[in-house]
LUMZA-67859 format. One record per atom (N, C-alpha, C): x negated, y negated, z negated; residue in three letters. Coordinates in pm, whole numbers, plus 50000, padded with zeros to 5 digits. Each point is the difference from the previous one (the first is absolute). Layout:
REM residues N
XYZALA ...
***
This chain:
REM residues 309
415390459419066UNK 499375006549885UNK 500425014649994UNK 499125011849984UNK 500035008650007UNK 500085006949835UNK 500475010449966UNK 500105009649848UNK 499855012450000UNK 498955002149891UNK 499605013050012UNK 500645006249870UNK 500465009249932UNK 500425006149889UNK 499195012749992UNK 499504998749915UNK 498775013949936UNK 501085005649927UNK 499915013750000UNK 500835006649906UNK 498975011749957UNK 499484998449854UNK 498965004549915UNK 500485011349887UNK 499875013350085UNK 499965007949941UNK 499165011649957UNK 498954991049914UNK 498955006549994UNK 499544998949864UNK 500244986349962UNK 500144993249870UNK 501495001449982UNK 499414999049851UNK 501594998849927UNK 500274986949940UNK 501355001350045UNK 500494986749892UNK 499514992449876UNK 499874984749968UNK 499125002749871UNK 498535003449947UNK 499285006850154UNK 498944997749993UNK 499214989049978UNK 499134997049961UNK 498894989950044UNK 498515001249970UNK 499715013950065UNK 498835007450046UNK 499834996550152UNK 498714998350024UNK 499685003250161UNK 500805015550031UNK 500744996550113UNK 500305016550053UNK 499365000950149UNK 500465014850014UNK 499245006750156UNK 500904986550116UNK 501044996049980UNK 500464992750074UNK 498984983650056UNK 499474998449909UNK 499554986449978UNK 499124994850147UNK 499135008050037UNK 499775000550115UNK 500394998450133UNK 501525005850018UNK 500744999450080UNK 501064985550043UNK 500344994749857UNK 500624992349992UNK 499074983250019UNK 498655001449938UNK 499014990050039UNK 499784999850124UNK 499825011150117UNK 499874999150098UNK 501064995550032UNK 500924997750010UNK 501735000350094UNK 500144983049991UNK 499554999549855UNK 499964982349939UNK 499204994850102UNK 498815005649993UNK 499054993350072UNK 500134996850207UNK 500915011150023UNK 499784999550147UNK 501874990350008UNK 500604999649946UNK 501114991550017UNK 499994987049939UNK 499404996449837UNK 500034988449998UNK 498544992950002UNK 499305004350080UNK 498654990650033UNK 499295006150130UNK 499955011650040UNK 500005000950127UNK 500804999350127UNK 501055004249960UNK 501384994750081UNK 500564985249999UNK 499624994749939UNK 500644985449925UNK 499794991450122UNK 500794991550029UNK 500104989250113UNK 498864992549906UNK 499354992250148UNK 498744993649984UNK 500284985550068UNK 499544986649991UNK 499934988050011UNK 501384991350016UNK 500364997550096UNK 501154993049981UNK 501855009550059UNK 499445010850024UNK 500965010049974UNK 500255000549812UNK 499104998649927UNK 500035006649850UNK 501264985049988UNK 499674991850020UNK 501504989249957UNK 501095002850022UNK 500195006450116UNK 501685001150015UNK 500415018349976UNK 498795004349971UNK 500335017650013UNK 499495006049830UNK 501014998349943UNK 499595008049842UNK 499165013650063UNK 499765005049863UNK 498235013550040UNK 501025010249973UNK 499835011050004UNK 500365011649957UNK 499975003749856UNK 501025008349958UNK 500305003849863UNK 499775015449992UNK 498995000649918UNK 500075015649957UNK 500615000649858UNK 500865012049946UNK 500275004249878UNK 499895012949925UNK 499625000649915UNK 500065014349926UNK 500995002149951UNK 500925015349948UNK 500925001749960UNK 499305012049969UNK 499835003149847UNK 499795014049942UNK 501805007049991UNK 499675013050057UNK 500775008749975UNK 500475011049945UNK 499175002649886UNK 499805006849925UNK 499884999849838UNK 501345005449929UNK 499754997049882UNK 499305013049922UNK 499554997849860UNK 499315006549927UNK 500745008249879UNK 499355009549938UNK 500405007049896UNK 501935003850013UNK 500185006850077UNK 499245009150108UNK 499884993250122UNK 498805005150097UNK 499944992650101UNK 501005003550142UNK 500484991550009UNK 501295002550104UNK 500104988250095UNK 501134994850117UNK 500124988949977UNK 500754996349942UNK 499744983750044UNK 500784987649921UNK 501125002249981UNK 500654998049904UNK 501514998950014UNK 499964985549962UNK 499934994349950UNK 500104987849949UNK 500984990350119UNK 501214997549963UNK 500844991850060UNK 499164988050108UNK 499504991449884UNK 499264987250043UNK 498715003050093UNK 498855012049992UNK 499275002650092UNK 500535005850109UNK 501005004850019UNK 500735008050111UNK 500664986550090UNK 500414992949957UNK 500664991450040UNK 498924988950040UNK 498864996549963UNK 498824995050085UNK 499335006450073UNK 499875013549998UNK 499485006350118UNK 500614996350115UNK 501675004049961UNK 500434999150116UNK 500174988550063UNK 500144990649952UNK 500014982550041UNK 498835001350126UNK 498754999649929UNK 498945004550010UNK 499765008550185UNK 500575012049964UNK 500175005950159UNK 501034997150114UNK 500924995349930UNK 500954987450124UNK 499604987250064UNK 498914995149939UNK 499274988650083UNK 498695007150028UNK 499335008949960UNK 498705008150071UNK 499955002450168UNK 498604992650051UNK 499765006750113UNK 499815013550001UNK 499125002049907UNK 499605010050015UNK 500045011149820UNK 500065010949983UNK 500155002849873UNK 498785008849989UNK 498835002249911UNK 499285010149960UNK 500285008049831UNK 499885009550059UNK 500485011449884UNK 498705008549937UNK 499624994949942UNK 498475009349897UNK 500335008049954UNK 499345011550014UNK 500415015349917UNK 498515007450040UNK 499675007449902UNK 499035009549988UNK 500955015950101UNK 499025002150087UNK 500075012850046UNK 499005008950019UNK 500155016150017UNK 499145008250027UNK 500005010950066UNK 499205003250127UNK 500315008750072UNK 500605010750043UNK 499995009749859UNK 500255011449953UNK 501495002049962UNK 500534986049953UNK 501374999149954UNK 500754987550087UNK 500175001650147UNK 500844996250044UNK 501434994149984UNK 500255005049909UNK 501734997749959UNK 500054992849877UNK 498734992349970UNK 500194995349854UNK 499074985049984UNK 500154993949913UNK 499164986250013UNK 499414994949829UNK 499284997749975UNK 499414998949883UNK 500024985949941UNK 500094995749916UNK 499694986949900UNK 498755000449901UNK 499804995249955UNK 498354995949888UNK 500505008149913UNK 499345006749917UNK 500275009849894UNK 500414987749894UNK 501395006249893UNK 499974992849899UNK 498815000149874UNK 499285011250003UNK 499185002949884UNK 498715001050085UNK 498624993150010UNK 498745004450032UNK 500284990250149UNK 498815008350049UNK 500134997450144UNK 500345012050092UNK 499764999150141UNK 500755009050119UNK 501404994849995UNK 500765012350077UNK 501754996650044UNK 500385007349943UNK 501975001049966UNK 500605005349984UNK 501404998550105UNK 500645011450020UNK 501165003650127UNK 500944990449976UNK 500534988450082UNK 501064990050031UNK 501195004549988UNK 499645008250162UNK 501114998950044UNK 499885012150161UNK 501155008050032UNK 500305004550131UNK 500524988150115UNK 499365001050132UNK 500544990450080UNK 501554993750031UNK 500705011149920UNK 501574998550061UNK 500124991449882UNK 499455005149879UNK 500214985649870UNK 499674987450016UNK 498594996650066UNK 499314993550012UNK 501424994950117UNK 500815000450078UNK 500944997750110UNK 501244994749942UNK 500365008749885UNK 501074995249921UNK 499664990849918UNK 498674996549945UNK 499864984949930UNK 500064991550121UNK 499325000450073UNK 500134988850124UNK 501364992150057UNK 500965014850012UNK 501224992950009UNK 500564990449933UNK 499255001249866UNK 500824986949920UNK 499364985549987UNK 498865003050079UNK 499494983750019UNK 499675001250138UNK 500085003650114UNK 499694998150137UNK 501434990550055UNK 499564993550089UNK 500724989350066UNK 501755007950019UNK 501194991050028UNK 501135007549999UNK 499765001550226UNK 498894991450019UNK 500575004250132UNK 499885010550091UNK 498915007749901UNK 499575017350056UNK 498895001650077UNK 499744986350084UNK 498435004350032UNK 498684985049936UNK 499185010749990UNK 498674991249937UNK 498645006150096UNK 499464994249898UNK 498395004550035UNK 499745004549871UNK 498995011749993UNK 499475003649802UNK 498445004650054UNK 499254995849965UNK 498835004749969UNK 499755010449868UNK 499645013850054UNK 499715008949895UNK 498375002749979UNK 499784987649877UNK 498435001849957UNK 500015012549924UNK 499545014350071UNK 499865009349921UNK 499195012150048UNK 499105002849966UNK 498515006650004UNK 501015015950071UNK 499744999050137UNK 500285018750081UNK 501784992549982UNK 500534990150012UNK 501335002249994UNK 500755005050155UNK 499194996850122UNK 500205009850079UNK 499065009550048UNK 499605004749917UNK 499245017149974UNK 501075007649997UNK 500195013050094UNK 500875013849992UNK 499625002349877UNK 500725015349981UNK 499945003649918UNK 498965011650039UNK 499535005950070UNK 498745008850063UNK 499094984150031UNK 499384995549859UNK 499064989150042UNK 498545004650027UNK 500015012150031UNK 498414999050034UNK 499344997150138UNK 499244993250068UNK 499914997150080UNK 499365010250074UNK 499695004649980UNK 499605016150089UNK 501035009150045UNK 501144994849958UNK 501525008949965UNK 500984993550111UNK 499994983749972UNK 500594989850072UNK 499194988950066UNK 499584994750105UNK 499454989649987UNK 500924987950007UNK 499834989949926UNK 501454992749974UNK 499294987450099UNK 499105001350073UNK 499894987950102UNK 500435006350108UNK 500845009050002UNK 499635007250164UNK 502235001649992UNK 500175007350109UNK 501425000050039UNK 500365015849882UNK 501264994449892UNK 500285006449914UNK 501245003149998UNK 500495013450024UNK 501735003649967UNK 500794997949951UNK 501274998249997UNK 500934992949889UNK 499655008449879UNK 500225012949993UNK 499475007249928UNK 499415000049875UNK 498464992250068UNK 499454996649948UNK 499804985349898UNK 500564991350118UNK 500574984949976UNK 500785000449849UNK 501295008349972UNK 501294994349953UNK 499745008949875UNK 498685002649960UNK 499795001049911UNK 499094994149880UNK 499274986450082UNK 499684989249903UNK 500664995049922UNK 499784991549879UNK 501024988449939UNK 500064992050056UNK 499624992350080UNK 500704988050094UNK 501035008750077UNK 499815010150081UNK 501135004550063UNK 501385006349892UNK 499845006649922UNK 500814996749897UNK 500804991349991UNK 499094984249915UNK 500494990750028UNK 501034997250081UNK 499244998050092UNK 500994997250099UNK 501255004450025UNK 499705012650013UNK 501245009049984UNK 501254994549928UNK 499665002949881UNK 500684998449887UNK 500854982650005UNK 499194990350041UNK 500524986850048UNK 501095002050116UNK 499315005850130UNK 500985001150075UNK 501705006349959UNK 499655008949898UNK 501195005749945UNK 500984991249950UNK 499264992249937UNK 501434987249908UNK 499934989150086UNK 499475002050119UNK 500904994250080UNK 499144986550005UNK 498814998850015UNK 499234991750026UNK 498605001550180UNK 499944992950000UNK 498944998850111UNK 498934996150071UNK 498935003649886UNK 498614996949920UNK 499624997550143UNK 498584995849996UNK 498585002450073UNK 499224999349849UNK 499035011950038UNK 499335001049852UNK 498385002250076UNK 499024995349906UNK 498405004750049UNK 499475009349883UNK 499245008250028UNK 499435007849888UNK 498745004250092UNK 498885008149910UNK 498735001650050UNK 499435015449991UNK 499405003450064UNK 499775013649998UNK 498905006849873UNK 499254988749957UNK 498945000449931UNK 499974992549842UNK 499014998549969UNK 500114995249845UNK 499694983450060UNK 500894993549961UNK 499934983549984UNK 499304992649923UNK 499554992750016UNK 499324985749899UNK 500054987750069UNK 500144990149910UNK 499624983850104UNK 499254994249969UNK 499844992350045UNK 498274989549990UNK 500644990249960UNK 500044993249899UNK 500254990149922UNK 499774984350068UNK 498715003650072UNK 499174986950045UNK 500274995550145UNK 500535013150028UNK 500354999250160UNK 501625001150020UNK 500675007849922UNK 501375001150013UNK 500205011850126UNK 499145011349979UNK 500015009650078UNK 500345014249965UNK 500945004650050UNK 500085014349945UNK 499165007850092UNK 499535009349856UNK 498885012250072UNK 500375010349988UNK 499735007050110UNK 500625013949994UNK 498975015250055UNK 499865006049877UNK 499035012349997UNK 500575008750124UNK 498644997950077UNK 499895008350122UNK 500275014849995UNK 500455007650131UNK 500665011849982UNK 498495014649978UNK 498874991850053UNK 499195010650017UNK 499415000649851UNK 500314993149900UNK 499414997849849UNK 501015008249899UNK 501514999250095UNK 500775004049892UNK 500085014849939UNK 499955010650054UNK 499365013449953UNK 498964999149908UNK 498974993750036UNK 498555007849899UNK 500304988049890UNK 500974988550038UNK 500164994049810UNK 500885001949938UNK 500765009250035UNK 501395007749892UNK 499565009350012UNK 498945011950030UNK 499235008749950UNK 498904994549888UNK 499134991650019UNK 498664994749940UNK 501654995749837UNK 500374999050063UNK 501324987249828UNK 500255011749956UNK 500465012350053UNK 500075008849933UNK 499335009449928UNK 498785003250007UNK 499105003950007UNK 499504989949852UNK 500024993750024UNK 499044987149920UNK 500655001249854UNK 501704998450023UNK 500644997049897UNK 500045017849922UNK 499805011650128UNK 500635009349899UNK 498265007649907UNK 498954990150039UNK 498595005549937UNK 499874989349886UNK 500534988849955UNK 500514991049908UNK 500655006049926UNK 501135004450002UNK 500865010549926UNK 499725012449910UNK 499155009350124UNK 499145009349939UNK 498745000149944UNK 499484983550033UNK 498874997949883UNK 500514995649851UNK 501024996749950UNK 500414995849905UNK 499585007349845UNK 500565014150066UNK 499675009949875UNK 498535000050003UNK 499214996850067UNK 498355003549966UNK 499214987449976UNK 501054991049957UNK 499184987349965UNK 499994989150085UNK 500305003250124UNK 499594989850147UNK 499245008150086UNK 499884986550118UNK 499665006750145UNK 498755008349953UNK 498994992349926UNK 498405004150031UNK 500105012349923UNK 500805004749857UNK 499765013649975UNK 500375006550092UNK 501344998750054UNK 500485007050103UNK 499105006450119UNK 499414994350029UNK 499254999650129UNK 498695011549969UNK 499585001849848UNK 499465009049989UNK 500435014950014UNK 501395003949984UNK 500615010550012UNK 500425003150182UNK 500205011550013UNK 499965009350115UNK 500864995250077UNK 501544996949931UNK 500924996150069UNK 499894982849980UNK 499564989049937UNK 499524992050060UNK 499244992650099UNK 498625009450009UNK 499264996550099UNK 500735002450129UNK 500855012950010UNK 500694998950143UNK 500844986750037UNK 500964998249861UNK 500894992550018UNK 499414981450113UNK 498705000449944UNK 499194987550001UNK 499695002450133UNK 499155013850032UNK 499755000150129UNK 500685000650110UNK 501185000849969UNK 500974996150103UNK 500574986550007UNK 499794994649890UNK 500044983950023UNK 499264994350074UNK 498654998149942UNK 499125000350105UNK 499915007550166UNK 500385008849987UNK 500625003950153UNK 501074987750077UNK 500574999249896UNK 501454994850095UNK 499334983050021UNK 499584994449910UNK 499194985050022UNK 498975000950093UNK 499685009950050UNK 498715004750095UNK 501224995550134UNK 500775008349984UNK 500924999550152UNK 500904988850024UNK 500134996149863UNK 500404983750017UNK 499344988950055UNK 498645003149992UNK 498984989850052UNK 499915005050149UNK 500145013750002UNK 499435002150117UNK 501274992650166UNK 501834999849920UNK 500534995250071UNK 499854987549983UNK 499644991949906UNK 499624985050052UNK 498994992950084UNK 499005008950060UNK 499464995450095UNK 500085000050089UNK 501185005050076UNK 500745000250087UNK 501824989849992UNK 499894995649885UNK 501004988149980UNK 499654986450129UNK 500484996350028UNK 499854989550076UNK 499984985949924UNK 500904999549892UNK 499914989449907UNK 500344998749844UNK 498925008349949UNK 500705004949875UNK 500985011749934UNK 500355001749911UNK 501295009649932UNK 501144994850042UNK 500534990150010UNK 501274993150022UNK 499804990650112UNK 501635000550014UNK 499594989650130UNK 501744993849974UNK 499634986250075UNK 501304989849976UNK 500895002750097UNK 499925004050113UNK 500935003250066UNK 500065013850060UNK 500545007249868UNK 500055012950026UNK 501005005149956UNK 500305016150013UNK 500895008349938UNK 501294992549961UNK 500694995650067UNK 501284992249956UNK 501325002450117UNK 501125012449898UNK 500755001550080UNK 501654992550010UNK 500734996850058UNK 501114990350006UNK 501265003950067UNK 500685004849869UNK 501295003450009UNK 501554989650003UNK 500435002450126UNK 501144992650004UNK 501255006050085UNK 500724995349911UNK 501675003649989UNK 500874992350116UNK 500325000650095UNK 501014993850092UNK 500955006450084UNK 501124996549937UNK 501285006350066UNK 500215012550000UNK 499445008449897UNK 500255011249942UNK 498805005450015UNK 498754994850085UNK 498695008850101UNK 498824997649904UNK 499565006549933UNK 499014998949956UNK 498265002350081UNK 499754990450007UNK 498565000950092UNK 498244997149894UNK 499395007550032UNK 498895000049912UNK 498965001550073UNK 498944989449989UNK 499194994650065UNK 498314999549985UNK 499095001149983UNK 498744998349996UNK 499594989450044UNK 499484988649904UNK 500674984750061UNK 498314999350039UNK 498605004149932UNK 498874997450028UNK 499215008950151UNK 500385017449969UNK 499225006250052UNK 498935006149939UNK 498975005550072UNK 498575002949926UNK 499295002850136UNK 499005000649977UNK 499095000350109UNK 499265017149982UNK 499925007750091UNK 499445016149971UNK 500895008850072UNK 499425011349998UNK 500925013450104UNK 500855003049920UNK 501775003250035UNK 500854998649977UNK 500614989949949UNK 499664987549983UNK 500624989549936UNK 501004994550060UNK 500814993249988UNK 500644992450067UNK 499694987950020UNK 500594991350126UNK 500224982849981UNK 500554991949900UNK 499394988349961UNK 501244989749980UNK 501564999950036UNK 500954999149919UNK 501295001050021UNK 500305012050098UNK 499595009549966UNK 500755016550017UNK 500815002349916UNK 501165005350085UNK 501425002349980UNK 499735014149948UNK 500315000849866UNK 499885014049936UNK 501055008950019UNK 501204991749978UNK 501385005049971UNK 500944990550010UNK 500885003850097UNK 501304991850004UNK 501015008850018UNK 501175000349908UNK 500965005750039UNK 501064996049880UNK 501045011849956UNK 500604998749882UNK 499305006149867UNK 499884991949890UNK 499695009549946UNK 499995011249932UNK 498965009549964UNK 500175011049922UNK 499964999249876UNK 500955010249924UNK 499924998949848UNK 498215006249985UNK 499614992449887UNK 498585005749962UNK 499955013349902UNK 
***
C-alpha cells in the first residue's frame, strides 16, 4: 500500500468553501485510489492506496499553521508518504514568492518566500532527509526572466538562469538544513483533470501572449471602472485602444494554436526535476519538447554543487 500526503496551501484552515485546490486533490484521489488501485484477486491481499489532505494554512492572519495537533499530523502524515504534493499559487513575475486564496473576495494573497516555505517544511518533512515533494504550482519552475522570447525554458538553460525559480530556491533552501529532496515543479501554469487524474501543463509557445492578453485584460477592467464598465469605456479614445489590443493579442493567440499539435496544454510536458545527492545537485528536463532548440526527454540541465540563488 502506497501514501500520498497533500499538503494544501491554498485553502485555509477552517474553510469549507470549494477552493482553487479542489481540482488537484480530486485528481490525485482519483489516479491513486481508483485508477491505481489493485484489481481482481490482487485487491484481496493488497490494500489500495491512501491519499490525504492536510491544510496548511491558518486564517486571520493568514500564515501557516501553527497549531500543535495539525503540525504533528502533517508530519505523521509525511513519514509514511510515498510521495508528498505541496499546492501553492504562483506567478511568473514573482519568482521568490508563493500565494494562498485571498482572505477577503477572491484572487491571491503573498504566503510566503521559498526559504519560508523551506523552514515550514523542516518541521514536518521526514527525520530521514530525503523524500520525494511534488510542487503543484503554476511557473514554479519559471526563471525569473519568464518571458519566453527572453528564455526558452524547453531548450538548454544556465544555472543562472535555473537558480532563480522557486523550486530551485526550494531546493536550495532544503538542501541547506540538511535535507536531500528530489522535487518536480513545472514551467507553465498547471491544472488537473479530475476525470482523468492528469496534470496539464500550459505550453511554452502560449505562455507570452497569455500573461500579456491577463494583463492587458485585467488592467482595461480597472480603467473601465471609473466610466461605468467595459462598454462605456470602449467609447472613449483610450478605451477603444485598450480593447484593440485585446483583440490583437486573442488574434495571435489563435493564430499560435493552429500550429499546437494538441491543444493549450499538454500532459506530458514542461516538468522539471530537481534532486539532491551527496551534496550534487542535478536538474533535469524529465519530458522534453519537440521544436528547434528544444531539448530531449531527461536532459541533464545542471549537475553540480549548488549555487546560492
Amino acid at each position: 500500500m502506497s501514501r500520498y500526503a497533500i499538503l494544501n496551501f491554498e485553502d485555509k484552515i477552517g474553510s469549507e468553501g470549494k477552493g482553487a485546490a479542489d481540482s488537484t486533490i480530486m485528481a490525485l484521489k482519483y489516479r491513486y485510489e481508483q485508477k491505481r488501485a489493485p484489481r481482481g484477486l490482487k485487491k484481496i491481499f493488497v490494500k489500495g492506496n491512501v491519499v490525504e489532505e492536510y491544510r496548511c494554512v491558518k486564517k486571520n492572519p493568514v500564515a501557516f499553521t501553527t497549531d500543535p495537533g495539525a503540525l504533528l499530523s502533517i508530519k505523521e502524515a509525511c513519514a509514511k508518504a510515498t510521495k508528498i504534493y505541496a499546492i501553492l499559487h504562483g506567478d511568473p513575475r514573482t519568482t521568490d514568492t508563493a500565494y494562498t486564496n485571498a482572505q477577503v473576495g477572491v484572487g491571491v494573497q503573498q504566503l510566503c518566500t521559498a526559504q519560508q516555505l523551506a523552514a515550514f517544511l523542516t518541521k514536518v518533512l521526514p527525520a530521514k532527509g530525503d523524500f520525494t515533494l511534488a510542487l503543484v504550482m503554476c511557473y514554479g519552475a519559471r526563471c525569473r526572466n519568464y518571458k519566453s522570447a527572453n528564455v526558452y525554458h524547453q531548450g538548454s538553460m544556465p544555472i543562472e538562469d535555473l537558480k532563480t525559480s522557486f523550486a530551485y530556491r526550494l531546493v536550495y533552501y532544503l538542501k541547506e538544513a540538511g535535507y536531500a529532496p528530489t522535487v518536480t515543479a513545472v514551467t507553465g501554469k498547471i491544472q488537473h483533470d479530475h476525470t482523468s487524474g492528469r496534470a496539464l501543463i500550459e505550453r511554452e509557445e502560449l505562455i507570452d501572449v497569455n500573461m500579456e492578453l491577463a494583463e492587458t485584460s485585467r488592467k482595461f477592467t480597472q480603467d473601465a471602472k471609473p466610466h461605468g464598465g467595459g462598454q462605456e469605456f470602449k467609447k472613449t479614445t483610450g478605451g477603444q485602444a485598450q480593447f484593440a489590443q485585446i483583440n490583437a493579442l486573442q488574434a495571435q493567440r489563435t493564430a499560435i494554436r493552429k500550429d499546437l499539435p494538441a491543444g493549450d496544454e499538454s500532459n506530458k510536458y514542461g516538468k522539471l526535476v530537481y534532486r539532491v545527492r551527496n551534496g550534487i545537485l542535478t536538474i533535469v528536463n524529465k519530458y522534453g519538447a519537440d521544436g528547434d532548440n528544444a531539448v530531449g526527454p531527461q536532459t541533464v540541465l545542471y549537475s553540480g554543487a549548488p549555487v546560492p540563488p
